[in-house]
Z-matrix of the N, CA and C atoms (Angstrom, degrees):
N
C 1 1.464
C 2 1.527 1 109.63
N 3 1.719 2 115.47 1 156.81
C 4 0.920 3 110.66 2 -154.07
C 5 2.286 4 104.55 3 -95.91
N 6 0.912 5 128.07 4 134.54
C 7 1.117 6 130.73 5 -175.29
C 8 1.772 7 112.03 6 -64.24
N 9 0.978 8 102.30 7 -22.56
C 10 1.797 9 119.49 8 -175.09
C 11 0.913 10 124.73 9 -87.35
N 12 1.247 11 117.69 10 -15.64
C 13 1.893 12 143.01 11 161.73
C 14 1.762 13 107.44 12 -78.77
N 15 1.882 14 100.07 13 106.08
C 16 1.515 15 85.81 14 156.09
C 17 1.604 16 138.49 15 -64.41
N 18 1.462 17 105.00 16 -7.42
C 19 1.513 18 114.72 17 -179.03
C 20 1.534 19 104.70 18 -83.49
N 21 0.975 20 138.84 19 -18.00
C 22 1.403 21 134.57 20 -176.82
C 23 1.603 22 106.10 21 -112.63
N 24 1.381 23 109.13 22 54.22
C 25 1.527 24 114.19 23 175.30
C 26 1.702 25 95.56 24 -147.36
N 27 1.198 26 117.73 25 135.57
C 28 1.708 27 112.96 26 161.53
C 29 1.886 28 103.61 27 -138.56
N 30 1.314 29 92.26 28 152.83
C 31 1.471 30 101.00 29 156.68
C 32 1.921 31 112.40 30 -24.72
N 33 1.291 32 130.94 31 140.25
C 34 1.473 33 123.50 32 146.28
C 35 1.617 34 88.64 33 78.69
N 36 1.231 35 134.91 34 46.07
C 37 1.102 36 124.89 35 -179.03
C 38 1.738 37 101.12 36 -144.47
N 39 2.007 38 98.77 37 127.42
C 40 1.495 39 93.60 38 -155.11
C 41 1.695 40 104.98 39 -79.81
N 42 1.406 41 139.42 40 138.59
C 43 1.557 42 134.56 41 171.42
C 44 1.659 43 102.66 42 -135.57
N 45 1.171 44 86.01 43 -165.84
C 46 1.869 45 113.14 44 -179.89
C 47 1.361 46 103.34 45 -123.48
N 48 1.005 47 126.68 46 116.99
C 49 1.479 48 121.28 47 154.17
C 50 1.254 49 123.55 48 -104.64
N 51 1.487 50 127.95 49 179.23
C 52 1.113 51 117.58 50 154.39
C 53 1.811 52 124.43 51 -124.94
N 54 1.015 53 125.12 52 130.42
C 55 1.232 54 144.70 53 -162.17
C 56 1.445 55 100.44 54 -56.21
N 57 0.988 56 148.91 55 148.17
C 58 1.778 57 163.05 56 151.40
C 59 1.760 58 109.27 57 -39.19
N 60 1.659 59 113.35 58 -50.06
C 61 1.645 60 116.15 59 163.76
C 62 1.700 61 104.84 60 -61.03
N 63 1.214 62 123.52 61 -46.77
C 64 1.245 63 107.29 62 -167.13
C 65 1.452 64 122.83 63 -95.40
N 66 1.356 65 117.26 64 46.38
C 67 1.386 66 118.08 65 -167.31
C 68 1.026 67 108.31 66 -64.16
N 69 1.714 68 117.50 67 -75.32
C 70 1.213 69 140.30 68 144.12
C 71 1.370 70 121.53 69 18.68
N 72 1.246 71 110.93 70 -60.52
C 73 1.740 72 125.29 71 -160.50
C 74 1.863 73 106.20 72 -91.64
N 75 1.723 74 107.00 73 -42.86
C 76 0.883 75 127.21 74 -171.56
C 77 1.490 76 110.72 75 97.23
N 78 1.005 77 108.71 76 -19.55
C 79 1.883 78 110.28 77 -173.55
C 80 1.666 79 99.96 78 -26.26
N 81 1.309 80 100.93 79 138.63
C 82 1.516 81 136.38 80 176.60
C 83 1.455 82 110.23 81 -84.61
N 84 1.831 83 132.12 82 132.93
C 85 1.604 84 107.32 83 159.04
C 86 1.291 85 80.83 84 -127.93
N 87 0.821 86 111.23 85 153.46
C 88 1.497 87 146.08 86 162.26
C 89 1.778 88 138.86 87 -77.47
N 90 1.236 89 143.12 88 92.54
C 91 1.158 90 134.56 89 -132.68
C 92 1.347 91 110.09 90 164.78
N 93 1.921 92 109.63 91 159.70
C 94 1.743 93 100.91 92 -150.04
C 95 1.526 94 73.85 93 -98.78
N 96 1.332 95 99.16 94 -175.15
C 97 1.774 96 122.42 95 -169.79
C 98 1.890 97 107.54 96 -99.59
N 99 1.176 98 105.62 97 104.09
C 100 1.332 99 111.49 98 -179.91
C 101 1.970 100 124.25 99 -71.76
N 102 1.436 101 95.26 100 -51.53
C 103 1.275 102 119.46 101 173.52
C 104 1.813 103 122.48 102 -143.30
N 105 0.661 104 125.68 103 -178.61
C 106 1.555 105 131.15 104 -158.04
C 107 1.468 106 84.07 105 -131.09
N 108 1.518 107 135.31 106 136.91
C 109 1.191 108 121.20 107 -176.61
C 110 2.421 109 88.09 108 -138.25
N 111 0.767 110 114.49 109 -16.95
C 112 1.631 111 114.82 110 -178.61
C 113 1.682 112 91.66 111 -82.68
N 114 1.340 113 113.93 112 121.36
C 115 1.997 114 98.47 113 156.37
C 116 1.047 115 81.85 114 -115.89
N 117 1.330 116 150.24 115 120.61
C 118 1.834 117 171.33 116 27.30
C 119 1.407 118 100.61 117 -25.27
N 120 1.170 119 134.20 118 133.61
C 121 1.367 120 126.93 119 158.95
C 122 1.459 121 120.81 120 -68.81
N 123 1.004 122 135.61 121 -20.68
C 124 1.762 123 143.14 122 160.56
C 125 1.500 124 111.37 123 -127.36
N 126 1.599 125 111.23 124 143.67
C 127 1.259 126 120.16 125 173.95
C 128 1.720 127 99.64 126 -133.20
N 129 1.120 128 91.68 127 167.66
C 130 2.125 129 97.17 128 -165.68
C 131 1.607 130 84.20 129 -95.63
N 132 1.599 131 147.75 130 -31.57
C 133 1.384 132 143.26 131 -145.91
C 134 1.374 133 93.64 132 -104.51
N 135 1.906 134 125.48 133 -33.38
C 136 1.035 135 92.92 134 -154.14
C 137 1.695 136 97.24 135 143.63
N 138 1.528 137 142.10 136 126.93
C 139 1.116 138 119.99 137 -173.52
C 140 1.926 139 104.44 138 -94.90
N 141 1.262 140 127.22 139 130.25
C 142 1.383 141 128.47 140 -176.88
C 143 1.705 142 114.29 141 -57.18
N 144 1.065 143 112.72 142 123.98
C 145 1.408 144 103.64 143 162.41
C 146 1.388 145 108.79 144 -141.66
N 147 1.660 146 121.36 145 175.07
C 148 1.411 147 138.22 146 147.43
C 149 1.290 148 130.67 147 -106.91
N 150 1.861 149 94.14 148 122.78
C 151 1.296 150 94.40 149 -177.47
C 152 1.435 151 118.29 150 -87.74
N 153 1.630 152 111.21 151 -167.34
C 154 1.611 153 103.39 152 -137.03
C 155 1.870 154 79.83 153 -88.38
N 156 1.223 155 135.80 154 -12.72
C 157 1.639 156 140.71 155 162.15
C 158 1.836 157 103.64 156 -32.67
N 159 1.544 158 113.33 157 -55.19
C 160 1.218 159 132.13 158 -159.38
C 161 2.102 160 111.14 159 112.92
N 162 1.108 161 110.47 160 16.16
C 163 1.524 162 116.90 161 -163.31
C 164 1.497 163 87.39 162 -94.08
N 165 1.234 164 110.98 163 143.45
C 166 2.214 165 122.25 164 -179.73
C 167 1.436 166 88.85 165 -134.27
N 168 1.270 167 100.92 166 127.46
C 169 1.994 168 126.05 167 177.53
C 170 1.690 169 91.60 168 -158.46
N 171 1.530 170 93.13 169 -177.59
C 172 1.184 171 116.41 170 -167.48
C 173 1.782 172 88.72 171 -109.97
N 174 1.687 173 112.71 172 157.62
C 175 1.455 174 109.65 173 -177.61
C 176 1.861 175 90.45 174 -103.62
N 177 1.140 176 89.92 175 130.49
C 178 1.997 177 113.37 176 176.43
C 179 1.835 178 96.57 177 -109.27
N 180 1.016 179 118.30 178 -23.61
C 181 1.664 180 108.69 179 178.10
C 182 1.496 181 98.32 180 -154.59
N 183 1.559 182 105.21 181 156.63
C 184 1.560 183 114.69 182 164.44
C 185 1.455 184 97.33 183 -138.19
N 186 1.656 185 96.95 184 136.99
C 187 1.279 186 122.72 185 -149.67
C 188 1.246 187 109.91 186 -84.62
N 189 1.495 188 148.25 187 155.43
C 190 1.460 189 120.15 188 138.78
C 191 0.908 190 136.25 189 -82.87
N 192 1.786 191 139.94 190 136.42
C 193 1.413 192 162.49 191 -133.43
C 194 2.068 193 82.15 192 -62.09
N 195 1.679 194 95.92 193 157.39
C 196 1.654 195 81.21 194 154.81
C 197 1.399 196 120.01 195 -137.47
């Protein structure tokens, strides 16, 4: 699924984002979806969220459950 779609993001949903410090690098974190923080329904970077840690990135992958 695509990360750039606000419709394919929910609460409790495991992804990768990437953090705002780690643009650069690309580093990945890993973590469930707390809140939805973009209301645009598509973004070109990535839709922003917070995970349930407290960490805000953009989602680059959504994971499957395990």
């Amino acid at each position: 699924m695509d990360g750039r779609k606000r419709s394919n993001i929910k609460p409790g949903l495991r992804v990768n984002i990437v953090m705002k410090e780690d643009q650069r690098t690309g580093y990945l974190t890993e973590g469930y979806v707390q809140d939805i923080l973009t209301n645009s329904p598509n973004h070109p970077h990535g839709i922003k969220v917070r995970l349930e840690t407290g960490e805000v990135g953009r989602v680059k992958e959504i994971l499957p459950e395990l």
